[in-house]
C-alpha positions in Angstrom: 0.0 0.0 0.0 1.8 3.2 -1.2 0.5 6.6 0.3 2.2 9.8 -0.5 1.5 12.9 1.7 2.4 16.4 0.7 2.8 19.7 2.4 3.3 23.2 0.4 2.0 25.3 -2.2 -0.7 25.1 -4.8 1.1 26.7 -7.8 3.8 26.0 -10.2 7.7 26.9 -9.3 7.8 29.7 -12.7 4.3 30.9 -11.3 3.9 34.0 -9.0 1.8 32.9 -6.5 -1.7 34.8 -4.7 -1.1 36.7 -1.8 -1.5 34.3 1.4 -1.3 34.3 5.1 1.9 33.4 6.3 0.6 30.6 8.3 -0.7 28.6 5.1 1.4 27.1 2.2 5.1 26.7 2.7 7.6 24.2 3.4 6.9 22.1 1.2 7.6 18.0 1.0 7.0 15.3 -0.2 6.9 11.7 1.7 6.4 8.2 0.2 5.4 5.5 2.6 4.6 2.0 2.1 2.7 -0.1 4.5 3.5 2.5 7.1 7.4 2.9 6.4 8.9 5.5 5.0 11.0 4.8 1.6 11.7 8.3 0.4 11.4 12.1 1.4 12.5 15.5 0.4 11.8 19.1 1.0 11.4 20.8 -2.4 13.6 23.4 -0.7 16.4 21.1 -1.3 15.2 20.4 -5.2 13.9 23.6 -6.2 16.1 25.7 -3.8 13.8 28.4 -3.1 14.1 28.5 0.7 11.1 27.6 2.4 9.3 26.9 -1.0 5.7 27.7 -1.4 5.2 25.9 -4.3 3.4 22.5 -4.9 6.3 20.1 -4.4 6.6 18.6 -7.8 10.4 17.9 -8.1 9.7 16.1 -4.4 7.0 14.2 -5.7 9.3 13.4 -8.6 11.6 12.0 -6.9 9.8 9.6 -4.0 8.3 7.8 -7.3 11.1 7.4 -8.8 12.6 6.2 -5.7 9.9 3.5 -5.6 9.8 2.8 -9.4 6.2 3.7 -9.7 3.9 6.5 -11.2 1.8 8.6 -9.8 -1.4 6.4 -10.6 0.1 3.5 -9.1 -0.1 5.7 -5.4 -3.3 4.7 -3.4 -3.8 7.7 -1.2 -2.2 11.1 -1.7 -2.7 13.1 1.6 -2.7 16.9 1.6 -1.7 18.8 5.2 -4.5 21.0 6.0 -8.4 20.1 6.0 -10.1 20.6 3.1 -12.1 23.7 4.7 -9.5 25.5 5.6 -8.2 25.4 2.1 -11.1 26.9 0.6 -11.4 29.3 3.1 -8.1 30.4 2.3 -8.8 30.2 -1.3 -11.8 32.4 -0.8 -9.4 34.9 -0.1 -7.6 34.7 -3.0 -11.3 35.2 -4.9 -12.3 38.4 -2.9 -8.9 39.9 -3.9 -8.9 38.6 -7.3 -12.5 38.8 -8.5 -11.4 38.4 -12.5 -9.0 34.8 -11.8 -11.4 31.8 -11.8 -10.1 29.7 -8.7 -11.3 26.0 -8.6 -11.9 24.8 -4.9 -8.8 23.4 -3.7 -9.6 19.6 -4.1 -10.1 20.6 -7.9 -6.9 22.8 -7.9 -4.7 20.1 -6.7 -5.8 17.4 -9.1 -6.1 19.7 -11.7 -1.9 20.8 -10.9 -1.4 16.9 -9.8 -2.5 16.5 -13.2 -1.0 18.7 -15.8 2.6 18.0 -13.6 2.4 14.5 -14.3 0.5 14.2 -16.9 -2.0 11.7 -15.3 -6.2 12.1 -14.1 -6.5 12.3 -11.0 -9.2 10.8 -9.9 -10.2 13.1 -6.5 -11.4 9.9 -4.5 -7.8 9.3 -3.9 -6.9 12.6 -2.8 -7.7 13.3 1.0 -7.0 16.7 2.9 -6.0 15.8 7.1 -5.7 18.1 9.8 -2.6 20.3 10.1 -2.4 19.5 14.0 -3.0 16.1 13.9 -0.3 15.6 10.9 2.0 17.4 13.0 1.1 14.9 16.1 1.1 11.5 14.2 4.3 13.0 12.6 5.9 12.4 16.4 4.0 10.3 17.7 4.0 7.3 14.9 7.8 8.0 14.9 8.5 7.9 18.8 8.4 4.0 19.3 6.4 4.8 22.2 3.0 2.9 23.4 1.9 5.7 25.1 2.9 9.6 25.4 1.3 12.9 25.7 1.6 14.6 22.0 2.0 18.4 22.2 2.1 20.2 18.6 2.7 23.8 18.9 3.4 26.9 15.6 2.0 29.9 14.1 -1.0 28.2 12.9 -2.5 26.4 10.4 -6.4 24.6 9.9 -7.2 27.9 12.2 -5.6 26.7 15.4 -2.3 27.1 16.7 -1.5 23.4 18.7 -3.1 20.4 19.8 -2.6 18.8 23.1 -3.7 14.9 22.9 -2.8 11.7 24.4 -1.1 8.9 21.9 -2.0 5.4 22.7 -1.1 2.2 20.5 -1.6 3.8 17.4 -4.6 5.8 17.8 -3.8 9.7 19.1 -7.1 11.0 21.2 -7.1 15.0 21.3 -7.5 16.7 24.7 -7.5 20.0 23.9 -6.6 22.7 20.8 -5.3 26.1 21.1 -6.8 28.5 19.1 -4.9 31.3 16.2 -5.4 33.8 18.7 -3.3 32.5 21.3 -0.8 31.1 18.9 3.2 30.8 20.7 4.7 30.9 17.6 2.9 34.6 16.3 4.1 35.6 19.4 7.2 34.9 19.1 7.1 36.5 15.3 5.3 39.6 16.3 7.7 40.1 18.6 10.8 39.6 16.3 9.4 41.8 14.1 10.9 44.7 16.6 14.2 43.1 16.9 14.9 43.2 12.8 13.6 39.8 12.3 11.0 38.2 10.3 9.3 34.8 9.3 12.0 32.1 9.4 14.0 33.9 11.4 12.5 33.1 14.8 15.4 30.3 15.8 17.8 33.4 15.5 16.9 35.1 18.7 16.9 31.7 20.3 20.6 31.8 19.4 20.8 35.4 21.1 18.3 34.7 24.1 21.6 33.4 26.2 23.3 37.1 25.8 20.3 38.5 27.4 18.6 39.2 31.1 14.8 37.6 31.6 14.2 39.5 33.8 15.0 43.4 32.2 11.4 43.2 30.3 9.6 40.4 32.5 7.2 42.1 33.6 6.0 44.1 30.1 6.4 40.6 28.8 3.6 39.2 31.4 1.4 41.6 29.7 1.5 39.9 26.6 -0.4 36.6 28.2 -2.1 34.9 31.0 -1.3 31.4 32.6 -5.3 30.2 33.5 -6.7 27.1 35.3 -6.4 23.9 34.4 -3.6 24.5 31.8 -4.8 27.2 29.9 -3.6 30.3 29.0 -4.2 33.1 26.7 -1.6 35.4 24.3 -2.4 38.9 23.5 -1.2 39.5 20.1 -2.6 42.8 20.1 -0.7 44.4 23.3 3.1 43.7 21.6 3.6 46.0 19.0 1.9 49.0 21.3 4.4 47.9 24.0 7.6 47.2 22.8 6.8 50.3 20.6 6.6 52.8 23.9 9.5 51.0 26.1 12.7 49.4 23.2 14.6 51.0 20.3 13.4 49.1 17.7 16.2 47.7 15.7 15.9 47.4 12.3 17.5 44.9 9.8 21.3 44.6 9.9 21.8 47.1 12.9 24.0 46.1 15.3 22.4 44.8 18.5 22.2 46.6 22.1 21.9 45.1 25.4 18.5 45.7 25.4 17.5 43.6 22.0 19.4 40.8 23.9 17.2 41.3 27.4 14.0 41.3 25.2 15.1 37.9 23.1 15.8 36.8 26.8 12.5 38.0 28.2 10.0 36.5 25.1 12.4 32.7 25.2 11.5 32.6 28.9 7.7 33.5 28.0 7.5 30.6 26.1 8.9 28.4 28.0 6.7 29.5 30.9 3.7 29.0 28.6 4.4 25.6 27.8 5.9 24.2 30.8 2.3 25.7 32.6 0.4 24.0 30.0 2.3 20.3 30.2 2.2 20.6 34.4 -1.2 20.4 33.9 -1.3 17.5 31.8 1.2 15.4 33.1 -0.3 15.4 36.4 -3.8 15.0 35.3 -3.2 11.6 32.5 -0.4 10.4 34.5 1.5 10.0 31.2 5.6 10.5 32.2 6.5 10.6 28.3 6.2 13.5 25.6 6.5 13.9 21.6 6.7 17.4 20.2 6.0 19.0 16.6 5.2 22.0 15.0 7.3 24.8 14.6 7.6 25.9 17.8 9.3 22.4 18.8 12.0 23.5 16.8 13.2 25.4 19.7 16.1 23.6 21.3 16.3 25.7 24.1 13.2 24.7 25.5 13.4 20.8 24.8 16.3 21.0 26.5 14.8 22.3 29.5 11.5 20.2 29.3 14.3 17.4 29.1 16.6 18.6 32.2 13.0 19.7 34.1 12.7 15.7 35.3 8.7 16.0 34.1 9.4 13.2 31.6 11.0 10.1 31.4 11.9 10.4 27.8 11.0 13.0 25.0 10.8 12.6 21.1 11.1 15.7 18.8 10.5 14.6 15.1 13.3 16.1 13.4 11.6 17.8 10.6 9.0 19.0 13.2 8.1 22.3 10.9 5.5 22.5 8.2 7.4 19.8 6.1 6.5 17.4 8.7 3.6 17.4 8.1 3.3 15.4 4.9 5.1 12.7 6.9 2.2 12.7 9.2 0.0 13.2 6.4 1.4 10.1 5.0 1.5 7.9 8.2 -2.3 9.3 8.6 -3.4 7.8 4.8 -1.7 4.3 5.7 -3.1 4.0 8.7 -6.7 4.5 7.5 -6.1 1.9 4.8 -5.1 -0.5 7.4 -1.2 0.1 7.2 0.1 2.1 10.5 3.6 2.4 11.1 5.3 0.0 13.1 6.0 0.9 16.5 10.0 1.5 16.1 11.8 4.8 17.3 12.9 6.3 14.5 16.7 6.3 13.8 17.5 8.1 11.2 16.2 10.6 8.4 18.5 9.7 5.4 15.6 9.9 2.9 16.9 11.9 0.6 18.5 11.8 -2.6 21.7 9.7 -2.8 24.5 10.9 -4.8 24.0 8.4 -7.0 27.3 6.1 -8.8 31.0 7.6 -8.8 30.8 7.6 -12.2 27.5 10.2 -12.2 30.0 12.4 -9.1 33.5 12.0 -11.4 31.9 13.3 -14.6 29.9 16.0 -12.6 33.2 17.4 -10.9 35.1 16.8 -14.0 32.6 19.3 -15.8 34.1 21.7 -13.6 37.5 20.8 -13.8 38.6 24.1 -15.1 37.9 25.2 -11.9 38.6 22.5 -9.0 41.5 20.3 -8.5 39.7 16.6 -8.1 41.8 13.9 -6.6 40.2 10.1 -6.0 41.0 8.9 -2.6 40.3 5.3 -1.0 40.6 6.9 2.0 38.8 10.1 2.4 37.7 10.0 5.8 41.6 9.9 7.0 42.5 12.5 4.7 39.3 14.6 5.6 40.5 14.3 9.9 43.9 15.4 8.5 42.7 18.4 6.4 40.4 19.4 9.8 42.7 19.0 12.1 45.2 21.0 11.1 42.3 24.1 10.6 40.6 23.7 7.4 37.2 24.1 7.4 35.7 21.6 4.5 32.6 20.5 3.4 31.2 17.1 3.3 28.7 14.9 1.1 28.1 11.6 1.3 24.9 8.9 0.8 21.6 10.2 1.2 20.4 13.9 2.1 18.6 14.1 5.2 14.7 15.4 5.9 14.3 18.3 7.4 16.0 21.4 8.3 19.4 20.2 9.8 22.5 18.8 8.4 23.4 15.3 10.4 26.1 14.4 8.5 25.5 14.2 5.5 25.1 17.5 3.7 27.3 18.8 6.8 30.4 22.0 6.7 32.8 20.7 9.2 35.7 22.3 11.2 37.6 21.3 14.6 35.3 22.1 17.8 37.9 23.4 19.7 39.3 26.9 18.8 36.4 29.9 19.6 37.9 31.3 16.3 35.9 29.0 13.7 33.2 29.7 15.1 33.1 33.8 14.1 35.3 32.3 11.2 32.6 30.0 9.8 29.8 32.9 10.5 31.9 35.1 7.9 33.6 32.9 5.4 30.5 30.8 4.8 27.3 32.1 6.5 27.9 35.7 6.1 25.4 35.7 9.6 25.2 37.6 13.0 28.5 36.7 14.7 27.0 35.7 17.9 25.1 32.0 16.6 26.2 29.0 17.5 27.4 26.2 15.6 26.2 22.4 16.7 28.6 19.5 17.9 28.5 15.8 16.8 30.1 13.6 18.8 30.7 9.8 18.4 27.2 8.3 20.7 29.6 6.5 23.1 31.6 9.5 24.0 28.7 12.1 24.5 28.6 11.6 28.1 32.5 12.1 28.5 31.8 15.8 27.0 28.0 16.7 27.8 25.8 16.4 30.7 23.1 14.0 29.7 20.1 14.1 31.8 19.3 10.6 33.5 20.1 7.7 31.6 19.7 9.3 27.9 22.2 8.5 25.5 21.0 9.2 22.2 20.5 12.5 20.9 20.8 11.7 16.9 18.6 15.1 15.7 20.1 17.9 17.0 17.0 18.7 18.6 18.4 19.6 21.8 20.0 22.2 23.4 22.2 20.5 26.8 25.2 21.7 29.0 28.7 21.1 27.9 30.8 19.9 31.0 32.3 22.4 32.8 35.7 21.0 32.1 35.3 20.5 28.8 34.1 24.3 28.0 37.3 26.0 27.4 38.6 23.3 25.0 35.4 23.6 23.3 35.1 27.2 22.2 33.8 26.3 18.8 30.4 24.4 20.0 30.3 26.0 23.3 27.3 28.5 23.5 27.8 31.7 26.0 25.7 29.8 28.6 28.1 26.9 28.0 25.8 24.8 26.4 25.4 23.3 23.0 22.7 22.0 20.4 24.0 17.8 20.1 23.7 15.6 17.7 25.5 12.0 18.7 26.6 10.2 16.0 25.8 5.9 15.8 28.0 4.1 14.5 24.9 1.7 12.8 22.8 4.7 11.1 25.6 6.6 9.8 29.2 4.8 9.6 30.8 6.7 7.1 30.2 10.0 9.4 31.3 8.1 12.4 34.2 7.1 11.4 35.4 10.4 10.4 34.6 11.8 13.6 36.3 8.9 15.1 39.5 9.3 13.3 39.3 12.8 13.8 39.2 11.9 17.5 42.0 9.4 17.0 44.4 12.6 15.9 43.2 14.6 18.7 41.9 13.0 21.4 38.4 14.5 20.9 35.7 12.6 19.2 33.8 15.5 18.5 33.3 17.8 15.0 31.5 21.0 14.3 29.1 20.8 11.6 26.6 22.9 10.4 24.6 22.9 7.3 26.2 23.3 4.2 24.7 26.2 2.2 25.6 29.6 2.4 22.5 32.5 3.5 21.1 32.9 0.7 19.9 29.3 -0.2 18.8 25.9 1.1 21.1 23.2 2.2 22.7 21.7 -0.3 21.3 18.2 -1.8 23.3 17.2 -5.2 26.9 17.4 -6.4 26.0 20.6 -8.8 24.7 22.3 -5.8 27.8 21.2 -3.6 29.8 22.3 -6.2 28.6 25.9 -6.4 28.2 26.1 -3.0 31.8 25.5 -2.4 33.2 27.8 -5.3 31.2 30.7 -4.2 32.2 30.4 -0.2 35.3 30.3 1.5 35.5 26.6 2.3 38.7 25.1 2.3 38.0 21.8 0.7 35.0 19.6 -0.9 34.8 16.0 0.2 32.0 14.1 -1.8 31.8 10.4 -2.0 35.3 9.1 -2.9 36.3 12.5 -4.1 39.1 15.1 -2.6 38.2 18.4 -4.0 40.1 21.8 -4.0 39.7 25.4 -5.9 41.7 26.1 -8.8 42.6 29.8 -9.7 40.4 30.4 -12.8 41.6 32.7 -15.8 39.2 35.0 -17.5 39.3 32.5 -20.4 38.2 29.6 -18.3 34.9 31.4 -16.9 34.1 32.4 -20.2 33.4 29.0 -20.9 30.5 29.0 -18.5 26.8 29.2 -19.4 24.7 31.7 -17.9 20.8 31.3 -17.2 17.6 32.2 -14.9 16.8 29.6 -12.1 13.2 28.9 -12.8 12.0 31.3 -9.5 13.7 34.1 -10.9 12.6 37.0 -13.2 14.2 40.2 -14.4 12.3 43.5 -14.1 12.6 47.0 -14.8 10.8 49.6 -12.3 10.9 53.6 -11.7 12.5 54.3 -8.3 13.1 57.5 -6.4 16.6 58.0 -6.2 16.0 61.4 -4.0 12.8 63.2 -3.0 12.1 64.8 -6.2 14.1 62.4 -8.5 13.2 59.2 -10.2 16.0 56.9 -11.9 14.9 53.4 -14.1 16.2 50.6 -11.7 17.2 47.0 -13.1 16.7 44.0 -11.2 16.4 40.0 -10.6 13.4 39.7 -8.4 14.1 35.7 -6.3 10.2 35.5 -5.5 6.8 37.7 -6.8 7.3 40.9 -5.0 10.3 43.4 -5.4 10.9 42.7 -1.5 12.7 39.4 -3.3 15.3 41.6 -5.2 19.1 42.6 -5.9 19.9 45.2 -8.3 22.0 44.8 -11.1 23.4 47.6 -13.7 21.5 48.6 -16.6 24.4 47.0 -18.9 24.1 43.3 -17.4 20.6 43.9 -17.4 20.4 44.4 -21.5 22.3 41.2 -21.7 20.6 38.8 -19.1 17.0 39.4 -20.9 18.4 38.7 -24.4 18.9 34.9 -23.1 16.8 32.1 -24.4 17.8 29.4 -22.5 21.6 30.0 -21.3 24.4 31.9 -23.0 28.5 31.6 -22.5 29.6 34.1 -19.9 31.9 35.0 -22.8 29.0 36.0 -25.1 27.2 38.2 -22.2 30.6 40.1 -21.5 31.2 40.5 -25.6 28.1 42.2 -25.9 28.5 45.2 -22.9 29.9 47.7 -24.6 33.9 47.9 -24.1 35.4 50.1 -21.5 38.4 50.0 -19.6 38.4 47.2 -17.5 34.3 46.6 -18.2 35.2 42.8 -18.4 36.8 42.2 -14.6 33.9 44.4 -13.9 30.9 42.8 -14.6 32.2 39.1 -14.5 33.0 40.1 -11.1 28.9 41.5 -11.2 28.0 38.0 -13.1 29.9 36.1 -9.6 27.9 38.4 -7.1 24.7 37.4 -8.6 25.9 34.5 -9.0 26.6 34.0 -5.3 23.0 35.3 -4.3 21.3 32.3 -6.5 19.9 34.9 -8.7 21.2 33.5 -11.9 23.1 30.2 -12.3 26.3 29.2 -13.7 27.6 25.7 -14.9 29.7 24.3 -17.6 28.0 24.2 -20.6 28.0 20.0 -21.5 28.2 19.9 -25.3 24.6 23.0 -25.6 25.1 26.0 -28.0 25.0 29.6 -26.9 21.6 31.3 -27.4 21.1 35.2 -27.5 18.3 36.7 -29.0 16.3 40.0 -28.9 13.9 39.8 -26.1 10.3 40.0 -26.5 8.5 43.1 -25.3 6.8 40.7 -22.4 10.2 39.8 -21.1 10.4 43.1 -19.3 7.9 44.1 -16.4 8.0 47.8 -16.0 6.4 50.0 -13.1 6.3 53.0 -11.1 7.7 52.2 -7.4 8.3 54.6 -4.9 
């Protein structure tokens, strides 16, 4: 019995979505499960790399088939992860502000896209629509291995509720309460971002900068913002934030440095939160009895607060499903179609999340890399775990692909940057070589599983902490020859490292150890800010030419930069990533004067764009397809220097994913006058 569940958008990658609430439509993913076990799963993040994609997750889709060897008619149930409802409610929205644009209702409108993708009827018998929350709780629950837990799933919103508190049993999950939009932990955590320069996404950020900061400076303006009630309740008001931290904080805004007081108010809305839920699972726990827990939703992303529930004694054990945002939930979506057909999952703790594309045969990895061989020095190696501990231990900071991708939003070891834990330097070096991100985040340790407890205090008899989905105190001894991992408040996010789910990782961590006597490595995810992690060997590739990194290891494969002539990145072909569009717009330079601005716009509004010169502009929207680097430099208009200039543009752009560059493999150049239609033009202020 194959079920496939989905989470995401309902339009096309090229497409400019409708305007629609933040809390409906993004990460998307796609999960294939048969009889009740997973086989494949991606984020289209990953495959389309639009971060955070809010686009129906074809290439996903794509890809779990192929994994199985089966078409889209041979699935028996394809789950969508909000209720059918609260889709055309949403989509009702789209009507009142698009009165001319015949929408179909949303079961329609995903056959209909199912279809023309794939090229396949869908019959809509097959297609079911489940409940956001409960995707989110079966998504943990069904993965925990446990007979019986409570299930807590808290984020912004979605099916017009912001959590679900319920009681998993066997493998049926009983609700006990909901938590209505209104008093939704994760808007208040965004609404109150918003005043520290932040934004959607970016909430996990001042859980990074919460340690720099005193509770206790804006406690009590913070108490205003909700009540605890009886029996577990409690309500947020949303309304009384921006009014607030309006009349008593300097409001930074984006890319401002950051005062004492933005870290007391990170401090003051982490311990909210964890006040609010630890109020809410008191309750509970002493009511049902119940002495274990499973957590998803967005909000369960927070590591800070796992790690607390974890330390706090409440529970024997706790289980976070790793991808426990909105891509989640077409796991649970999945598990939730299986189940009704008489296929649940078995009751196993999950143990990894390697669902992901695999890099395929080292002949498909040699001739990729070798397309780039004007630029990288490739060298095969029978033993590139040595050679990667040797290259790391003496201070390189490299990059490292191997086997399958992982789900969700962390790099275990797979898709993983790497660098020694020990000097405090890599840490700010990483942040600005790589990330180009606020100095003061912390980087993650992965230690071998049967050393953790030599480095980190583990709470009772826990050993296993394979997700990263905890924050937990590094041993005071261990803190000062840990300066890489070691958070301000001397803790760290862990992720230990089995020897049985991933041995190729472990075993370069343990010869890493072997060199110097600590088992431990930095990682963190490989991309760089402006895109998602990285899944196959193009996107490792341009990753690591357009960052800092010190080497490339992927599958058998030592990889280094070479320095590149002029002639050699002529030879590359130019072209548009499907997301992306170029656009022409009026623009005040001054108050009374107006200039003609060029730009690449990443996404439908102008909020999603960078500015390029008028010249590269002319160029870029002459392309049908790609062109040679060489041919878009030939046709600016010589000046002094013009070529260093705007090949050095061409890498800039480049390096924000707003074009794409890659050898050209045997296609002819193509540059043609552009049609009138390729050019939106506009008046913006």
């Amino acid at each position: 019995m194959l079920c496939l569940g989905l989470s995401g958008g309902l339009s096309r990658v090229y497409e400019n979505s409708f305007d629609l609430p933040n809390t409906f439509m993004h990460d998307g993913a796609a999960v294939l499960v048969r009889d009740g076990r997973v086989i494949a799963a991606v984020e289209e993040e990953r495959l389309n790399r639009i971060k955070h994609s809010n686009k129906l997750p074809t290439r996903s889709i794509q890809y779990c088939l192929a994994s199985a060897g089966v078409h889209l008619s041979d699935i028996d149930r394809i789950a969508y992860y909000a209720t059918e409802a609260y889709c055309n409610a949403v989509l009702e929205r789209v009507r009142l502000s698009h009165p001319s644009t015949p929408i179909p209702d949303a079961r329609l409108l995903l056959c209909g896209l199912l279809g023309q993708e794939f090229g396949a009827e869908i019959d809509p018998s097959r297609v079911s629509f489940v409940s956001h929350h409960m995707s989110h709780a079966v998504s943990s629950f069904f993965m925990s291995g446990f007979e019986r837990s409570l299930v807590l799933s808290i984020d912004g919103g979605g099916d017009f509720l912001s959590g679900l508190l319920a009681i998993g049993s066997s493998t049926e999950i009983e609700p006990l309460v909901t938590f209505p939009e209104n008093d939704s932990l994760g808007l208040l955590y965004l609404e109150t971002i918003r005043y520290l320069g932040y934004g959607a996404f970016d909430e996990y950020k001042i859980m990074g900068l919460a340690p720099y900061g005193n509770p206790a400076s804006y406690r009590e303006i913070f108490e205003q913002f909700y009540e605890l009630l009886d029996d577990g309740g409690y309500r947020v008001h949303l309304d009384r934030v921006g009014p607030t931290l309006l009349s008593n904080i300097q409001i930074r805004q984006k890319g401002m440095p950051f005062t004492q007081q933005h870290k007391d108010v990170s401090a003051s809305l982490q311990e909210a939160l964890e006040r609010i839920v630890f109020h809410v699972l008191r309750h509970y726990t002493k009511v049902t009895g119940i002495e274990r827990l499973c957590l998803a939703g967005g909000v369960a992303h927070n590591c800070t607060l796992n790690g607390k529930l974890l330390y706090s004694g409440m529970f024997d054990d706790i289980f976070v499903q790793p991808a426990a945002h909105d891509a989640g939930c077409a796991l649970g979506a999945a598990l939730m179609a299986s189940h009704d057909l008489g296929h649940p999952a078995p009751r196993e703790r999950l143990q990894n999340v390697y669902w992901g594309p695999d890099l395929e045969s080292e002949g498909s990895v040699e001739e990729e890399l070798f397309a780039w061989g004007q630029h990288l020095e490739i060298e095969r190696s029978d033993d590139v775990t040595g050679k990667a501990a040797e290259w790391i231990a003496d201070g390189a900071v490299i990059a490292w692909v191997q086997g399958r991708s992982e789900f969700g939003p962390r790099a275990l070891g797979n898709r993983s940057i790497l660098a020694d834990p020990r000097p405090a330097s890599n840490k700010d070096r990483i942040n600005m070589m790589v990330k180009k991100r606020e100095g003061y985040r912390p980087f993650a340790p992965s230690v071998l599983e049967e050393d953790a407890v030599e480095f980190f205090d583990l709470p009772g008899t826990l050993r296993k902490f394979p997700f990263m989905n905890f924050v937990v105190s590094v041993r005071e001894p261990k803190r000062s020859s840990l300066g890489a991992i070691t958070h301000v408040d001397g803790t760290a996010r862990l992720q230990t490292v089995s020897r049985e789910t991933n041995p190729a990782y472990w075993e370069l961590i343990n010869a890493f150890g072997k060199r110097t006597g600590v088992p431990i490595l930095l990682n963190t995810s490989f991309n760089n800010n402006a895109e998602p992690v990285v899944d196959s060997v193009r996107d490792a590739v341009t990753t690591f030419l357009t960052t800092d990194l010190d080497a490339l290891v992927i599958g058998p494969f030592l990889v280094k930069k070479r320095i590149s002539t002029m002639e050699e990145w002529n030879k590359l072909a130019v072209s548009l990533p499907p997301y992306a569009s170029l656009h022409q717009a009026r623009a005040y330079s001054t108050l009374d004067r107006q200039e003609t601005v060029c730009e690449i716009r990443t996404g439908a509004s102008s909020l999603q764009a960078v500015r390029i010169s008028p010249e590269l502009f002319e160029q870029l929207i002459r392309i049908e397809g790609e062109a040679l680097v060489g041919d878009i430099l030939d046709g600016i208009a010589p000046v002094s220097g013009s070529r260093e200039t705007f090949l050095n543009e061409l890498r800039q752009i480049w390096e924000q994913r707003c074009i794409c560059l890659s050898p050209v493999r045997g296609r002819k150049s193509q540059v043609s006058v552009p049609a009138e239609a390729s050019v939106t033009s506009g008046l913006s202020a």
